[in-house]
Backbone as CSV, one residue per row, in Angstrom:
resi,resn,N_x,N_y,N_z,CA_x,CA_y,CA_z,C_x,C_y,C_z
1,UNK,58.489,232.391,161.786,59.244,231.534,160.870,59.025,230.065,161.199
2,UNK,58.984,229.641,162.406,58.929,228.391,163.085,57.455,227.785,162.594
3,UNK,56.698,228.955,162.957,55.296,228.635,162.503,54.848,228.336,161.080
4,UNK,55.780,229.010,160.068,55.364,228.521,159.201,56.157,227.100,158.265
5,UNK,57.229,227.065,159.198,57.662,225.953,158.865,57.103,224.639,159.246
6,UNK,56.381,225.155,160.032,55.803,224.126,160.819,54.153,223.557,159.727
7,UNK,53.649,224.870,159.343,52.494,224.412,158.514,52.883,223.678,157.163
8,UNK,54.159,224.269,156.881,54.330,223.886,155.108,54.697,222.438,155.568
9,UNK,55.796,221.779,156.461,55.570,220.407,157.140,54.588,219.769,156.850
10,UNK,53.363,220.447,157.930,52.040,219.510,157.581,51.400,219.312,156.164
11,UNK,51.529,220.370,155.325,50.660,220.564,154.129,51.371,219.596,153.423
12,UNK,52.820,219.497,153.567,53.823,218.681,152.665,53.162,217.268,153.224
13,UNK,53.225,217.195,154.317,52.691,215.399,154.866,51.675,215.033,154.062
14,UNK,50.575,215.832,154.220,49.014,215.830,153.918,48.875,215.492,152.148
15,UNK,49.793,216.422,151.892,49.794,216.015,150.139,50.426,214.786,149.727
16,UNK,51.945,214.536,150.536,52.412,213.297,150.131,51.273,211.592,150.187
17,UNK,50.365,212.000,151.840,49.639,210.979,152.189,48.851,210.790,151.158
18,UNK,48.189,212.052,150.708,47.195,212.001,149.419,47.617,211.227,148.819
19,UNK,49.203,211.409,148.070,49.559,210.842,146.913,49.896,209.472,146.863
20,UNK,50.162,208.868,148.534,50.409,207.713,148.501,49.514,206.748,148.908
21,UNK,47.880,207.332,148.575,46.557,207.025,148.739,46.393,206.295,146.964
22,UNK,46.153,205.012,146.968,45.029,204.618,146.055,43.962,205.028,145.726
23,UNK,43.550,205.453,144.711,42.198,205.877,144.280,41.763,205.603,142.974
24,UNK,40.833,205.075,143.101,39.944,204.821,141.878,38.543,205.479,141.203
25,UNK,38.200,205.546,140.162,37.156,205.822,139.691,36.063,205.678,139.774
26,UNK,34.680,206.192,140.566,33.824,205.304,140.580,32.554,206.093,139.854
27,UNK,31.960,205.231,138.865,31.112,206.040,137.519,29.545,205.168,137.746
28,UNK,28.737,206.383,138.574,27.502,206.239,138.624,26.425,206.457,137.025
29,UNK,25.810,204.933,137.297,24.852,204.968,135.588,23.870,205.795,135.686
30,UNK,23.096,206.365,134.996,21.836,206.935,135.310,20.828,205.817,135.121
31,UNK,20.983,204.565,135.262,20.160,203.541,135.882,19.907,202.831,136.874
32,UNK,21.492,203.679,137.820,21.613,203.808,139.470,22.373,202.300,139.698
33,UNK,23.078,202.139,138.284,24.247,201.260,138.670,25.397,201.570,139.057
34,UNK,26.227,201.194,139.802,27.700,202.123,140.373,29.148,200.967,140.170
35,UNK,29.721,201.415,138.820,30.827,200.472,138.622,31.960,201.085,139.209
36,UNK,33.330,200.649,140.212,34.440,200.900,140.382,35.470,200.282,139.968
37,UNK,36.378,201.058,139.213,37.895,200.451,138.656,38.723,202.000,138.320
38,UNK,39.186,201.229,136.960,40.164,202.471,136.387,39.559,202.983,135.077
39,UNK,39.362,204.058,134.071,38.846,204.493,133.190,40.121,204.456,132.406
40,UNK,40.100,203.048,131.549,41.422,203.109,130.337,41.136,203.958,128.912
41,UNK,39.962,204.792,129.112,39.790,205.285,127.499,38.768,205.680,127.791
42,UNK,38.537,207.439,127.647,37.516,207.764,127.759,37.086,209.245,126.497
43,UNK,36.082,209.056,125.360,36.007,209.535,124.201,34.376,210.978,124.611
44,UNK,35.118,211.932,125.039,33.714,212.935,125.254,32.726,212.941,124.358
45,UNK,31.332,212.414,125.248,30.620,212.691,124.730,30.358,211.344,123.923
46,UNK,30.932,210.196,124.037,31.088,208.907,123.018,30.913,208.319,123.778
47,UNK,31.934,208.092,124.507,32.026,206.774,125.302,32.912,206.257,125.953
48,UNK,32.948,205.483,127.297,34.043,205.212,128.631,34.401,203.616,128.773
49,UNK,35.591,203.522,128.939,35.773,202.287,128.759,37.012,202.131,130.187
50,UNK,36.113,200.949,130.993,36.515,200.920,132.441,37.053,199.650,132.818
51,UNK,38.139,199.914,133.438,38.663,198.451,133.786,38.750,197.797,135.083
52,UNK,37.955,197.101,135.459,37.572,197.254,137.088,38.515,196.055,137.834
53,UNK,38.697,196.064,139.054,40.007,195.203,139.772,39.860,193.421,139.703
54,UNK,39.191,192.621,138.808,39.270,191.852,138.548,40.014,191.438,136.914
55,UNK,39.990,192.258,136.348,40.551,192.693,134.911,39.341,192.463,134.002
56,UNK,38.523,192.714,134.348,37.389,192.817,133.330,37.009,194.495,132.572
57,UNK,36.771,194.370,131.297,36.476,195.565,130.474,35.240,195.879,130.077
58,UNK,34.772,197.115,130.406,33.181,197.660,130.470,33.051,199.057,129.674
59,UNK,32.267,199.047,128.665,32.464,199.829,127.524,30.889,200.571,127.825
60,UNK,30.670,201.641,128.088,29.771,202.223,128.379,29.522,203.744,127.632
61,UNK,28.187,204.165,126.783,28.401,205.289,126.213,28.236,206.295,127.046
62,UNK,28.648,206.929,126.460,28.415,208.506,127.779,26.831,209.277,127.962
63,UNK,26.144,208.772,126.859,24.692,209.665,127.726,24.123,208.087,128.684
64,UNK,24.863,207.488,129.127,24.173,206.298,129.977,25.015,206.919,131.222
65,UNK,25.680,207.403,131.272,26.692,208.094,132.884,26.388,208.679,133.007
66,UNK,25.767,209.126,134.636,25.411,210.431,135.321,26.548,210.886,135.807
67,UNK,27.320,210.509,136.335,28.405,211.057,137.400,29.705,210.266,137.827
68,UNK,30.869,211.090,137.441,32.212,209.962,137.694,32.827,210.430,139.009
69,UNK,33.107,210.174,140.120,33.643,210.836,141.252,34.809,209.569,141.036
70,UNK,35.817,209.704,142.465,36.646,208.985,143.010,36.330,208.843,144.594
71,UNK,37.450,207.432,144.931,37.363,207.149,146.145,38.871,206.130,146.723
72,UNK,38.925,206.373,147.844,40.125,205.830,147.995,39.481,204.375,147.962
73,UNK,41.347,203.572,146.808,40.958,202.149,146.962,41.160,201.134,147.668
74,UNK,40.270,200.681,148.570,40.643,199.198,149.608,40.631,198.501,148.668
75,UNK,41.413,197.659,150.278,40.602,196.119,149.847,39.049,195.672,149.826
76,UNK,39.019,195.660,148.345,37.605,195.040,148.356,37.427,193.229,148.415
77,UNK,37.981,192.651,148.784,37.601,190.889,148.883,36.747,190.797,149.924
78,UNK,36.935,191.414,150.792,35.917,191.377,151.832,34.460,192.085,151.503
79,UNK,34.208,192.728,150.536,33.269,193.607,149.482,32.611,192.693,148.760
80,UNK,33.313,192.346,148.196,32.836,191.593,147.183,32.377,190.239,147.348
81,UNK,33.077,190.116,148.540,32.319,188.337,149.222,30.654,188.715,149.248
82,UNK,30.430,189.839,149.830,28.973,189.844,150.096,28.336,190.955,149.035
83,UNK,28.125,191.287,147.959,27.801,192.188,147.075,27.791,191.213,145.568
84,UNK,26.584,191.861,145.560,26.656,191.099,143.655,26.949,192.116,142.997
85,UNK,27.049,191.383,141.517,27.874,192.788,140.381,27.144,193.418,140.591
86,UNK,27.642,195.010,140.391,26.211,195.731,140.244,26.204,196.041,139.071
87,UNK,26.655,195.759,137.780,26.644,196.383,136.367,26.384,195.225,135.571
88,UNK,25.472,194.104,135.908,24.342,193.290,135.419,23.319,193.826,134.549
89,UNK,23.428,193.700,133.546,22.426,194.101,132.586,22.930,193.341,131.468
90,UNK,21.482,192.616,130.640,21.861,191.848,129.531,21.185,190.601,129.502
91,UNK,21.866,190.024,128.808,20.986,188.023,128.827,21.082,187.103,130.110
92,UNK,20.114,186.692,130.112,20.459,185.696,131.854,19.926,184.780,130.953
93,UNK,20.389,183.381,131.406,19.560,182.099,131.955,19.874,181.165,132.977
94,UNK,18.565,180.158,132.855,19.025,179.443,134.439,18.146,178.262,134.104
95,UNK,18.592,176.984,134.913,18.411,175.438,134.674,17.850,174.891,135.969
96,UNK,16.789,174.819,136.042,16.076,173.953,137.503,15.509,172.929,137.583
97,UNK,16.143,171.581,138.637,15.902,170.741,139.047,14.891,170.750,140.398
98,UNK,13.834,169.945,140.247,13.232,169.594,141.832,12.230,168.861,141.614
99,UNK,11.282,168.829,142.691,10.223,168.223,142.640,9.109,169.014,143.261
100,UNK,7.563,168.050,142.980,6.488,168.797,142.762,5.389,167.626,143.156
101,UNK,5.036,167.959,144.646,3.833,167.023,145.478,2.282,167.997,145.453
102,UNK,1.718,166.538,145.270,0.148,167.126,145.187,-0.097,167.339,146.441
103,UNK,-1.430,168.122,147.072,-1.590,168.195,148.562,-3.156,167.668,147.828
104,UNK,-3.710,168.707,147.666,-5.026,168.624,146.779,-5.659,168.690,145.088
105,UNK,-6.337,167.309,144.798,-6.349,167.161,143.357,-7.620,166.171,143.552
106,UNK,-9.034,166.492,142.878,-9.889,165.558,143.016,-9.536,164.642,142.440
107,UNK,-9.789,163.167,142.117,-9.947,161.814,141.481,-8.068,161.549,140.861
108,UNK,-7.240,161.889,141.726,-6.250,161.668,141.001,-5.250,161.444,142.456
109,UNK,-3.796,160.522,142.388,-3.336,160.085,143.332,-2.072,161.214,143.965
110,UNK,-2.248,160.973,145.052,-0.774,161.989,145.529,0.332,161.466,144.878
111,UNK,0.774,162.966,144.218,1.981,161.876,143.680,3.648,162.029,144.684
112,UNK,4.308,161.320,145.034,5.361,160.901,145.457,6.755,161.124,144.411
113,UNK,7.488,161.908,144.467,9.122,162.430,143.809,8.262,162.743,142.673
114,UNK,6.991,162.919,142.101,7.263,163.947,140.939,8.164,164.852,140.319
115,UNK,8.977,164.388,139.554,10.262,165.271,138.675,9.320,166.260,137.649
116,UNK,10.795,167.961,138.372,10.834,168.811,137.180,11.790,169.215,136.900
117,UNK,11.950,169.721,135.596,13.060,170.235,134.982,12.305,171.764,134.382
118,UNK,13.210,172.662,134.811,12.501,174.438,133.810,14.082,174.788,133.392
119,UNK,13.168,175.240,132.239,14.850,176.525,131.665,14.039,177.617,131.218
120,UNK,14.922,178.935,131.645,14.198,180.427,131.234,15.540,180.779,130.698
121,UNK,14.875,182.077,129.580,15.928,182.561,128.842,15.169,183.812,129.127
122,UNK,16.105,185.457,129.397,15.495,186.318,129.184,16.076,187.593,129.330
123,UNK,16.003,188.949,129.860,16.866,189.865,130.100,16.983,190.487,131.438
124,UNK,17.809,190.488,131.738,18.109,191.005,133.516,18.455,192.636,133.461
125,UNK,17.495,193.136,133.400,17.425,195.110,133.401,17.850,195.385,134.441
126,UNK,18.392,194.926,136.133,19.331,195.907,136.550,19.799,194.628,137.686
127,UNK,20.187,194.579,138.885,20.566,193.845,139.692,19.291,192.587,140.438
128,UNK,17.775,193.730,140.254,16.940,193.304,141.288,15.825,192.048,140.061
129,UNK,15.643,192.875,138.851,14.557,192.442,138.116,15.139,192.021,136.792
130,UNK,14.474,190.598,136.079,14.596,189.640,135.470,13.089,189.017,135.151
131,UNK,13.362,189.377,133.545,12.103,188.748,132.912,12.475,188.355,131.588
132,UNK,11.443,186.684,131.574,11.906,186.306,130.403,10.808,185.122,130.200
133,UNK,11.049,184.382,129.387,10.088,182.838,129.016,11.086,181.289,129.232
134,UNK,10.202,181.113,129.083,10.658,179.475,129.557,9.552,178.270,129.155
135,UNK,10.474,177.116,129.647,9.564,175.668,129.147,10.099,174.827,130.272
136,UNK,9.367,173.910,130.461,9.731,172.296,131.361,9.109,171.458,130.956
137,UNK,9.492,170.062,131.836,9.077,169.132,131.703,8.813,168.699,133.229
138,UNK,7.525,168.952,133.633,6.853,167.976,134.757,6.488,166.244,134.842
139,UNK,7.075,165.739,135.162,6.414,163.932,134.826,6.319,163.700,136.655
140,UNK,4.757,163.277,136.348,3.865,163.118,137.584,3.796,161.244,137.500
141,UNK,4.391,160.927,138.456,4.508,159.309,138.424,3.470,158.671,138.650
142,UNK,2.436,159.137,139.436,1.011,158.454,139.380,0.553,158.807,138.604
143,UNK,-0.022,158.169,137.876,-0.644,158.360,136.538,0.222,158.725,135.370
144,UNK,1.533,158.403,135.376,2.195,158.434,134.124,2.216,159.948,133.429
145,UNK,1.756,160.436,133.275,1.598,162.052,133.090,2.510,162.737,132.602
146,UNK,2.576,163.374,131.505,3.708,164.118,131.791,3.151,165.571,130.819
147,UNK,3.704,166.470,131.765,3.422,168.149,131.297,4.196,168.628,131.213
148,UNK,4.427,169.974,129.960,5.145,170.425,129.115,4.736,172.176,129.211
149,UNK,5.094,172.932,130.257,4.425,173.973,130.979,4.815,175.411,129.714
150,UNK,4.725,175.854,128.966,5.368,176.930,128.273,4.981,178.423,129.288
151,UNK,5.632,179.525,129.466,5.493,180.335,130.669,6.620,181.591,130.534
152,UNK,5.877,182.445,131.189,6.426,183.881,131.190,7.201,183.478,132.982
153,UNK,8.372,183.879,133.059,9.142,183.792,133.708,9.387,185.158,134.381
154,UNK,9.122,186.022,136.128,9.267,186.710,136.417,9.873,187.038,137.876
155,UNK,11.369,187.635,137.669,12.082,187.182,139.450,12.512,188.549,139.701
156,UNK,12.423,188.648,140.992,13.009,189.952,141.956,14.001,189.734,142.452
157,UNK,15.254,190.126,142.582,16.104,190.131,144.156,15.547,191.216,145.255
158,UNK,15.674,190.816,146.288,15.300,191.906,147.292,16.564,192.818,147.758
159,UNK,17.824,191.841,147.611,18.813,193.398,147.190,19.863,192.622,146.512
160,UNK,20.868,193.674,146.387,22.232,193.303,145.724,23.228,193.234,146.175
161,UNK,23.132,192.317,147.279,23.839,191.029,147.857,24.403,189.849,147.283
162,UNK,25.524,189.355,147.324,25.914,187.812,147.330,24.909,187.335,147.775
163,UNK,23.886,187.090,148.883,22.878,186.149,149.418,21.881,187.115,149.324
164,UNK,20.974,186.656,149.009,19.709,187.457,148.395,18.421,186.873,148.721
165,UNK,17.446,186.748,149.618,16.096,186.331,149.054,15.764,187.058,148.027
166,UNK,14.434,186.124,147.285,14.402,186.681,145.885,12.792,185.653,146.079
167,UNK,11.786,186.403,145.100,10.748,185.403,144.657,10.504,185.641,143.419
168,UNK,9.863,184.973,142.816,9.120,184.482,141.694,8.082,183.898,141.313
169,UNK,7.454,184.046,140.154,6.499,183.818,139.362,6.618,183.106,137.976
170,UNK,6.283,181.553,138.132,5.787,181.494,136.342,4.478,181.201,136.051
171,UNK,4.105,182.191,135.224,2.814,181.834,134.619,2.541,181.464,133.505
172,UNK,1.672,180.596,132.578,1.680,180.408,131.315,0.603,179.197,131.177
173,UNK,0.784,178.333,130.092,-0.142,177.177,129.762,0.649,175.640,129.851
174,UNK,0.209,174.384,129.880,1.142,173.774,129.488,0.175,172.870,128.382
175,UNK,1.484,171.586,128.026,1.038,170.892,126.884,0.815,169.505,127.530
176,UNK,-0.626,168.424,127.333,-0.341,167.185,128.077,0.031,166.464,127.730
177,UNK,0.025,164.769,128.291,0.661,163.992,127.351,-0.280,163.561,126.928
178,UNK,-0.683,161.576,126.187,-1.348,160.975,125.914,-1.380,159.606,125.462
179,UNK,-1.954,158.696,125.528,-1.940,157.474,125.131,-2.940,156.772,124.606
180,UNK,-3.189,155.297,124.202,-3.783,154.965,123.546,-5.332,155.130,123.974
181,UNK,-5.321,155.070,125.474,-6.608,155.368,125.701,-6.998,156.774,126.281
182,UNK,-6.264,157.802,126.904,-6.789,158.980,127.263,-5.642,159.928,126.574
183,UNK,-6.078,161.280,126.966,-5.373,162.386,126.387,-5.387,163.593,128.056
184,UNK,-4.771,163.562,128.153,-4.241,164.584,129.121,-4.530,165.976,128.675
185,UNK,-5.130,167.153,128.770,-5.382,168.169,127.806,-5.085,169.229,129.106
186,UNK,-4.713,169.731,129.144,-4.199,170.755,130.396,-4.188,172.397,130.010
187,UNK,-4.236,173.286,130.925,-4.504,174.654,130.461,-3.426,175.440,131.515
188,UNK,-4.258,176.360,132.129,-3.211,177.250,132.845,-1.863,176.686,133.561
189,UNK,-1.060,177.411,133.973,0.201,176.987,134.894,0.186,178.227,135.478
190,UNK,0.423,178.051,136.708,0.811,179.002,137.674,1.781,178.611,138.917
191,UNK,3.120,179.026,138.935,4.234,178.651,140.162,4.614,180.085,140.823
192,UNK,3.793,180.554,141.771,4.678,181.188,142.583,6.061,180.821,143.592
193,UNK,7.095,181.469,143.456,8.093,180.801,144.724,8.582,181.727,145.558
194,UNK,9.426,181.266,146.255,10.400,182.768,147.333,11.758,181.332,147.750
195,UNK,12.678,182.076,147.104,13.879,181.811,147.896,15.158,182.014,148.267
196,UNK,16.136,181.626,148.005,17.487,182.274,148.234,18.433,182.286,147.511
197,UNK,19.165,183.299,146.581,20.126,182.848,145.436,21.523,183.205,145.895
198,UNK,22.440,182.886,145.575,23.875,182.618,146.058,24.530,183.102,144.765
199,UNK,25.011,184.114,144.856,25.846,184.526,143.706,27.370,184.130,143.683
200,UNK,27.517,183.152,142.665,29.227,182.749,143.165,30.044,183.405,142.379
201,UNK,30.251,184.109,140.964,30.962,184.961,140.663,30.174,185.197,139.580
202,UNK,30.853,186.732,138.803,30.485,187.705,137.950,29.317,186.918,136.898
203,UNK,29.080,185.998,137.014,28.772,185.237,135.732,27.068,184.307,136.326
204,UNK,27.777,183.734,137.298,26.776,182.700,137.388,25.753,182.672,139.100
205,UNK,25.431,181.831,139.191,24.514,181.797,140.945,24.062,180.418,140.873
206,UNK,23.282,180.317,142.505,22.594,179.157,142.539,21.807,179.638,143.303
207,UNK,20.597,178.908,142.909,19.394,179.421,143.918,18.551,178.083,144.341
208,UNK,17.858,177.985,145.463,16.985,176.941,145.898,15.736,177.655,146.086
209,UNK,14.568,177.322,146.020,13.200,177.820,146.054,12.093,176.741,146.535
210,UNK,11.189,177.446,146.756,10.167,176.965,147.832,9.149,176.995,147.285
211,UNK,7.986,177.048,146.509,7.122,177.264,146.192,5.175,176.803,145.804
212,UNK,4.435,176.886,145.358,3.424,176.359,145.171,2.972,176.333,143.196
213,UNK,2.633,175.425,143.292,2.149,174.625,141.783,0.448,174.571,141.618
214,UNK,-0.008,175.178,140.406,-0.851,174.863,140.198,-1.392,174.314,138.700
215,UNK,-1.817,173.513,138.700,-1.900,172.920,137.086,-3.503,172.545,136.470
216,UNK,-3.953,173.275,135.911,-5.044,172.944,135.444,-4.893,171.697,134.494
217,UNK,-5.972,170.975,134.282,-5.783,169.409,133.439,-7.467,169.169,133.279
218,UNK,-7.517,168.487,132.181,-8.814,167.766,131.773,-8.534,166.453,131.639
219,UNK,-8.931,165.553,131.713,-8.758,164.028,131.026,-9.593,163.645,130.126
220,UNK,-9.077,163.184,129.034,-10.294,163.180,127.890,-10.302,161.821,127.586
221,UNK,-11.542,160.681,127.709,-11.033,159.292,127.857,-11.915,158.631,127.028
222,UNK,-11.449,157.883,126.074,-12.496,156.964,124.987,-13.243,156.401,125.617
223,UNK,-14.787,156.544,125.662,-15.575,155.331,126.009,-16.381,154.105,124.893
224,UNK,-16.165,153.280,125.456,-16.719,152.304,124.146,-17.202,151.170,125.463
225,UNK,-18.518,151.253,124.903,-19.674,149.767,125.358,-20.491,149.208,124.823
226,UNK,-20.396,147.581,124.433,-21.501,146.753,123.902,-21.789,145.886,124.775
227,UNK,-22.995,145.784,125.031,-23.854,144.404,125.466,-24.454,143.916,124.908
228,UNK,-24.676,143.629,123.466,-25.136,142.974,122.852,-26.283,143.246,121.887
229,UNK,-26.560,144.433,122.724,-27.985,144.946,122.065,-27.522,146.028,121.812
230,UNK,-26.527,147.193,122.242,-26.224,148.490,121.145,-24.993,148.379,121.425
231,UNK,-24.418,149.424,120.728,-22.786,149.745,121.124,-23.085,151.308,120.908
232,UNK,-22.155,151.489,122.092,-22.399,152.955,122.500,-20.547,153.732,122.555
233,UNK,-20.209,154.821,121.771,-19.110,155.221,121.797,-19.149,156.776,122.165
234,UNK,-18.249,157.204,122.794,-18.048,158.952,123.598,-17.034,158.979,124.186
235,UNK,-16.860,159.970,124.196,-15.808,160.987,125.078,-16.157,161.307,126.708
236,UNK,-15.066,161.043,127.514,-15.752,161.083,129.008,-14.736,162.006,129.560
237,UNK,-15.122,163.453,129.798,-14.102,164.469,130.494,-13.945,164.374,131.594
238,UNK,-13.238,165.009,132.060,-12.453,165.098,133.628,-11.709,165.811,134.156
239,UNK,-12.755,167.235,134.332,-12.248,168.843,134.842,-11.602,168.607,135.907
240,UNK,-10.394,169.017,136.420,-9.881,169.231,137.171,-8.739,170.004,137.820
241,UNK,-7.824,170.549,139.226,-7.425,171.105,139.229,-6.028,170.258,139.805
242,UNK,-4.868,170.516,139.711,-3.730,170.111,140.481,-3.444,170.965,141.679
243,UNK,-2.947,171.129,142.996,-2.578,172.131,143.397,-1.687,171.201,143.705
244,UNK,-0.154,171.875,143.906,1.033,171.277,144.940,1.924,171.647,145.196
245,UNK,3.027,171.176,145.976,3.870,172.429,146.727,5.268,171.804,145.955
246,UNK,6.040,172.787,145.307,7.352,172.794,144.519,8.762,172.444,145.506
247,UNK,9.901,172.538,145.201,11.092,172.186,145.758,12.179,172.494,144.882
248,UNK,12.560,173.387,144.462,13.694,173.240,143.294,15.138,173.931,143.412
249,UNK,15.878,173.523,142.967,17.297,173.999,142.951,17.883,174.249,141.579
250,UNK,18.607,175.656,141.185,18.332,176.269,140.411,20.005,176.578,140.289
251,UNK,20.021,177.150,138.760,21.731,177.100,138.229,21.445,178.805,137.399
252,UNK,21.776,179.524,137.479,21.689,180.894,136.757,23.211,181.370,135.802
253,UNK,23.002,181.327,134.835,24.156,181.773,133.827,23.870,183.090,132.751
């Protein structure tokens, strides 16, 4: 008798503890995204609609869910300091400031604080990968210059962290400038980078990057000469390559 008063005791503890356990929902995507909250509405076979501990609402159809388990709920602030969303999917963009030094460039001057500005618009398919297009404006102070890069925009995170290294790629063409006497005519663009993005909440980040520049350019320059005895008029090209090393600090929305 003792004995079993003694078990129904424990079983009674064990269930009450259960019950006075927090637990939440946690609904794995079959794109191996993992959202946790509460499930305020859920339509079989339609569709789940989740409300996760910041009060945000996530409407998800049901052949996109592999699997809904539970788990007891902490405190996540200490979680979430170091973890990015993981149910990122959709439109990104982002706004970058820096600069851009020549190392090597035949017949043309090192340039000193070369300003850039890039903006990419595009779609962020899961936490790690982000692809999209973009445009800037490069203005190279020696020589007045200014390039207009149009470019396929391509970034990794290496995980899904609050602090993340991450690299990138833009590749594409740009547009030159010109004036009364030459024309700037420019072709490929190529920026590889690697650096570090800072996710500050559900929405936005900042990232700084490191990278290398390369800019193809022609110079196309009126020639005109008389001495008296002919006059001679042409076009005088000027193949060349830019290479130089980037610096930029970056705004993601």
């Amino acid at each position: 008798m003792k004995s079993l008063f003694v078990t129904g005791l424990l079983s009674f503890i064990s269930v009450f503890s259960l019950l006075a356990q927090d637990y939440q929902e946690v609904i794995c995507l079959k794109n191996g995204s993992v959202i946790r909250g509460t499930i305020v509405e859920q339509q079989p076979n339609v569709l789940l609609k989740v409300k996760t501990a910041d009060g945000s609402i996530f409407i998800y159809p049901m052949n996109e869910v592999e699997k809904i388990t539970k788990e007891e709920a902490i405190n996540r602030e200490s979680e979430k300091s170091n973890r990015i969303r993981t149910d990122v999917k959709g439109y990104r963009g982002s706004v970058e400031v820096g600069t851009i030094v020549n190392f090597k460039a035949s017949g043309i001057p090192i340039d000193k604080g070369a300003f850039s500005i890039t903006t990419s618009h595009g779609y962020q398919f899961n936490p790690y990968i982000f692809l999209g297009t973009g445009f800037g404006l490069d203005y190279h102070a020696a020589g007045k210059h200014l390039f207009i890069p149009l470019f396929v925009d391509l970034r990794t995170n290496f995980s899904d962290t609050n602090i993340t290294p991450f690299w990138g790629i833009k590749a594409g063409y740009s547009i030159g400038s010109k004036n009364a006497y030459n024309k700037v005519s420019t072709g490929a663009y190529f920026n590889p980078t690697f650096g570090v993005r800072f996710i500050l909440n559900r929405q936005s980040a900042m990232n700084i990057a490191f990278g290398y520049n390369l800019q193809q350019q022609i110079v196309k320059k009126d020639i005109y000469y008389n001495d008296n005895f002919f006059i001679y008029t042409g076009v005088y090209h000027h193949r060349l390559l830019r290479h130089a090393l980037s610096l930029r600090l970056g705004v993601d929305f």
